[in-house]
Structure formats: C-alpha cells, structure tokens
C-alpha positions, 0 to 999 in steps of 0.5 A: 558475486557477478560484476553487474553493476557499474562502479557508482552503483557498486558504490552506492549500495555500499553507502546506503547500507552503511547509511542505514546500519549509521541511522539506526545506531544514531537512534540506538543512542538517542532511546538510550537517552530517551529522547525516542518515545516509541518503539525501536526494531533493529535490522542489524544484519539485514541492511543488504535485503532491504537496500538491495531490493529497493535499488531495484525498483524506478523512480516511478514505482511504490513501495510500503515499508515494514518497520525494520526496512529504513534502508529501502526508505534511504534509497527512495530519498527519505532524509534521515531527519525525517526518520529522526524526527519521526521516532522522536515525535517532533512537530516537523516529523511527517506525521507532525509527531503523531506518531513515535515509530515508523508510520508515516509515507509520501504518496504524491513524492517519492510514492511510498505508502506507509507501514501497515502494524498488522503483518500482512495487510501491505500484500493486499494494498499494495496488490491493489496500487499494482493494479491501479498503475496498470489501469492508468497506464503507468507501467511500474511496479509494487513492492512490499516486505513480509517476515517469516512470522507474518508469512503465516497469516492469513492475510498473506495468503489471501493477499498473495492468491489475490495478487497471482489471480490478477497478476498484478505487477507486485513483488513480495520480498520475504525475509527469513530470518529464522526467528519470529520473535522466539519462535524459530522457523522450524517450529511454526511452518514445515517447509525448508524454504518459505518460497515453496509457498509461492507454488500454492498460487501459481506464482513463480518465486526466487530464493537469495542469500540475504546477505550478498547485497549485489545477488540480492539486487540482481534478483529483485531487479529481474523479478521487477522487470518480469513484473512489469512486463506483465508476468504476474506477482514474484516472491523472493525469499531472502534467507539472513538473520537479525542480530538484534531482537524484536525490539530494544527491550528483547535481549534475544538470549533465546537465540543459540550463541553459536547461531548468533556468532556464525551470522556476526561473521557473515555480516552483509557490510563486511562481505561487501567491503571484501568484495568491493576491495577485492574488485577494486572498486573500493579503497581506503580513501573512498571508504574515508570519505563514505565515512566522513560523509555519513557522520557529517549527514547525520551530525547535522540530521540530529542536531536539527531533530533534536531542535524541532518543537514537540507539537502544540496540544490543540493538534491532537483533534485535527488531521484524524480523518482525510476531508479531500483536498484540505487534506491533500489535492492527490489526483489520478495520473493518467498515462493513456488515454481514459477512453482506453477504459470507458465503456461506450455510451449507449444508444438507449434512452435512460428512461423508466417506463412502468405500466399505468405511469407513463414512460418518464413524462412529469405531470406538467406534460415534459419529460422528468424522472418519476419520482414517488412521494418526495416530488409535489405534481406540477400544479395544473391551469384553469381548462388544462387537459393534460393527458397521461402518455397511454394513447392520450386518455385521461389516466382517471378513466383508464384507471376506471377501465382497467379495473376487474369485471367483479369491482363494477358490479359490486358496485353497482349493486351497492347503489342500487339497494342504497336507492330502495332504502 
C-alpha cells in the first residue's frame, strides 16, 4: 500500500469501514430480533470497496448506491439512524417507513439517487445525471456500483455504450465477488477479468484488489479525476468476496470451505489495521477511541430507531406519485451562463401561411394564429368589408375564380335546362 493519503484521511477510511461492518452488524441483531421487516444483504468483506470508492468522490458529485454499499452512504454523510430506521420501516425513516430496505436517497443534499432493484438500471440513470451536470456547467462526477451477477445483463451493456458514446463523466465500479448468488463467475462469463468488458465500448478500465482499501481509493480517485476532465466513462473492477450470502436467509454452504477461509484471512479490516499499525498511523489509543466512538453512535442511533413511531395507515395513499413542488421544490442548478446553451432567436417571423387562408390574419383583419374548428370568426359590423390577405379581393370571388374551367360550365348548363322546364 502507497502512503497517498494524509494521516486524517488514513484515519478516516478506517472508521467508516469499521462504522459500516458495526452498522451492519447492529442490523444483524436487530432482524434477528424482528424488528427488520425487510430484507437484509450483507457486505461483509467488501467494506474497502464501497468506502474506498465513495472517498474518492467531492462533495458536489453523485452517486446511486446498491444494496450492499451502506458504506459509500457513510461517507456521503447519511446518519446510521437513518439507515436503522429505513430497514426498520419507521415513520422517521427517509422514505416515512415505506420501505423495509434500502431505497431511499437524497437528492437536493447530499446528492444521492436511490437503489434501482432491477441490477443494472443505475448505469443508464446515473449516465444521465453525468450528462445533466455538464450541461449545467457543474463540473462532477457519476458514480454507481454493479455486481458480477448484474454485469450480465443487458442493461449493463446498453447503458455502458450509452455512457462511452456520450463520454459522460460516469465511473462504474464492479464488484467481483465471484459468486452471483450460487452461480460462480466462471460458469456465467468466459473472461478472466470482468474489465475486459469495458474494451467492447472503447472505454478504459482498472481492475483493483478490493480489499486494499488505500489501492482501491487511489484508483477511484484517478478515474474520478479523468472523468471530469472530460475523458469519458471509466470501469473499475474490484476483485474481493462476500462472506455472507445473498441475504440472511442463504447460508452460502455452496460456497467451498477453502474458498471461504482463504478470504476470512484476508479481511480488508485487518489488512488495513496492519497496515495503519506498521506506518504508524494507527495505535492502541486511537483504535479505543474509533471503537468507543462508534458503539457510543450507534447505542444512541438504535435507541432513537427503535422509539421512532411505525407510520399512520392513512399514509399509504399519499406521496405514491411526485405532483411538483408539494413534493419537493428541487430546480436546476446553473454554474454557466444558459445562454452558453440556448439556440439563437430567429429572425423569421413565426407565422403559417397557407394558399387561399391567408398568412396568419384572424377574420377580425389583425394578426392571429389560424385555427380550424375550435375558434368562432370574429362577428363582422354592419357595411364591414374586410377582405382576405390575397391582394385585397374578397375571398368568396377568388374562391369562385380559382375554380376549374369544367365546374362553371357544368353549371351553366344546369340552369339553362332548368329555365326551359
């Protein structure tokens, strides 16, 4: 590991990861008791990955978290209450106990878009909020997570040539984690490192041990800063392994026990413990007081979840769709000038003209759109002789005129037969 960081952000990847592995276990416990009324997904193992990549970002980027990247919601400033109160479906939660998992966000804040369920669907959405922040001039960066599983559908492909053919500032993390529930990698995509994919879209790609939480911030941070400098989209593979199942009901006993005990040993917490230790940058006080700091946060944290009231019933029929700004009063943030962005005003009049109507003028003589059916003419005065806009005749005769040589004298000869009756 490269001594890239100062001592206080050395620090600081070390107490969210800790934070988070203490967050999720705190949720262990409250399921366990059933207070959780959703489902719970574990990250155990890949707290480097989803901190590291999140500390690379500014404040001023977005990012969209999957359900397994509560630590990326750490860094970005969510409160663990919150993500207490969220699983437990409490009135207080974000979503005011709509929902039991992770769904919820904060986009006018701290610029988070929530969890999308169907794997893949963030790439495209999130390519779109890149775009949108260059349009308005606000220089940051997109920022979502994909696993090995969902890098196999066709979102992600489609989303990811949509990304490079913009080159939207975008950077996709992909979390190998060798499993896809119980389907290993091998069985389901015949390449060795998933990055490859990434050359299929003329994209460039990085591929990191997901548990050197310091490489894998360093990584993120040069592809961040590539992206906003205009390079396009960057994929970064992060190769590591989730100890845990897909949820807390899958055991993972399809998971080989060597398999399983080879990654316990290289745990991302205690390599960077090492590491921090060895540099010097960590000691038995400092790892006390992260400790007592944390369980003081998170006492405090469950204790107000746990009080927060379950929501009202007649709840359930509000908030299901946005109707503006009683919803919420979110606006563009321009940070260069809109004129940069709008197209010149034209020096053509707007006006439709059609052969035998006229050029825009309404039956009272001024100028009016021309409508057909829907508008009454304007009532004309005793002696009024408005004429049409074709050279001043009156538009009956010109009608009469225009018509074809054959129609008068088949009239004609109508009336003449009609008089010798």
């Amino acid at each position: 590991m490269k001594k890239e960081l100062t001592r206080q952000q050395h620090l600081d990847l070390y107490y969210y990861m800790r934070l988070n592995r203490a967050v999720e276990d705190m949720m262990v416990k409250l399921f366990r008791q059933n207070k959780i009324v959703g489902g719970l997904y574990s990250s155990l193992g890949q707290e480097a990955i989803s901190v590291g990549t999140a500390y690379a970002l500014e404040k001023k980027d977005w990012l969209a978290p999957m359900i397994r990247n509560i630590g990326a919601l750490l860094v970005k400033g969510v409160p663990p209450r919150d993500i207490f109160m969220q699983h437990m479906a409490k009135y207080d939660s974000p979503t005011k106990g709509k929902d039991g998992t992770s769904h919820f966000g904060d986009l006018d804040n701290l610029h988070i878009v929530s969890p999308i369920s169907m794997l893949g669907d963030l790439i495209p959405v999130m390519t779109g909020v890149a775009m949108a922040g260059r349009y308005l001039g606000q220089k940051i960066v997109a920022m979502t997570w994909i696993g090995d599983g969902g890098s196999s559908t066709g979102v992600f492909h489609e989303g990811l040539n949509f990304a490079a053919v913009q080159k939207a500032p975008f950077v996709l993390i992909l979390e190998n984690n060798l499993w896809a529930y119980s389907t290993p990698v091998r069985k389901q995509v015949p390449l060795e490192n998933l990055a490859d994919r990434a050359k299929a879209y003329g994209i460039d790609s990085y591929i990191v041990d997901g548990n050197d939480v310091v490489a894998v911030y360093a990584t993120a941070k040069e592809a961040v800063e590539r992206a906003r400098a205009g390079e396009g989209p960057i994929l970064i593979e992060a190769k590591s392994f989730r100890r845990m199942g897909h949820a807390q009901h899958d055991p993972a006993e399809y998971v080989p026990k060597e398999m399983r005990a080879y990654w316990e040993a290289r745990d991302p917490i205690a390599l960077y413990e090492k590491y921090l230790s060895t540099e010097k940058l960590l000691d038995s006080r400092n790892k006390k007081e992260i400790e007592e700091k944390i369980d003081t946060q998170l006492v405090k944290d469950r204790e107000f979840a746990e009080n927060s009231p379950m929501p009202p019933p007649e709840l359930a029929e509000t908030g299901v769709y946005c109707t503006g700004d009683d919803c919420h009063k979110i606006r563009a943030k321009w940070e260069r000038p809109m004129a940069e962005v709008t197209p010149p005003r034209s020096s053509v009049r707007a006006v439709w003209t059609v052969p035998g109507f006229g050029s825009g003028k309404g039956s009272g003589g001024a100028n009016a759109p021309i409508h057909f059916g829907d508008t009454q003419p304007a009532a004309r005065e005793p002696g009024n002789k408005t004429n049409s806009a074709n050279g001043g005749k009156p538009m009956a005769k010109m009608a009469v005129k225009a018509a074809p040589k054959k129609t008068v004298k088949a009239g004609a000869a109508g009336a003449s037969r009609k008089a010798r009756r």
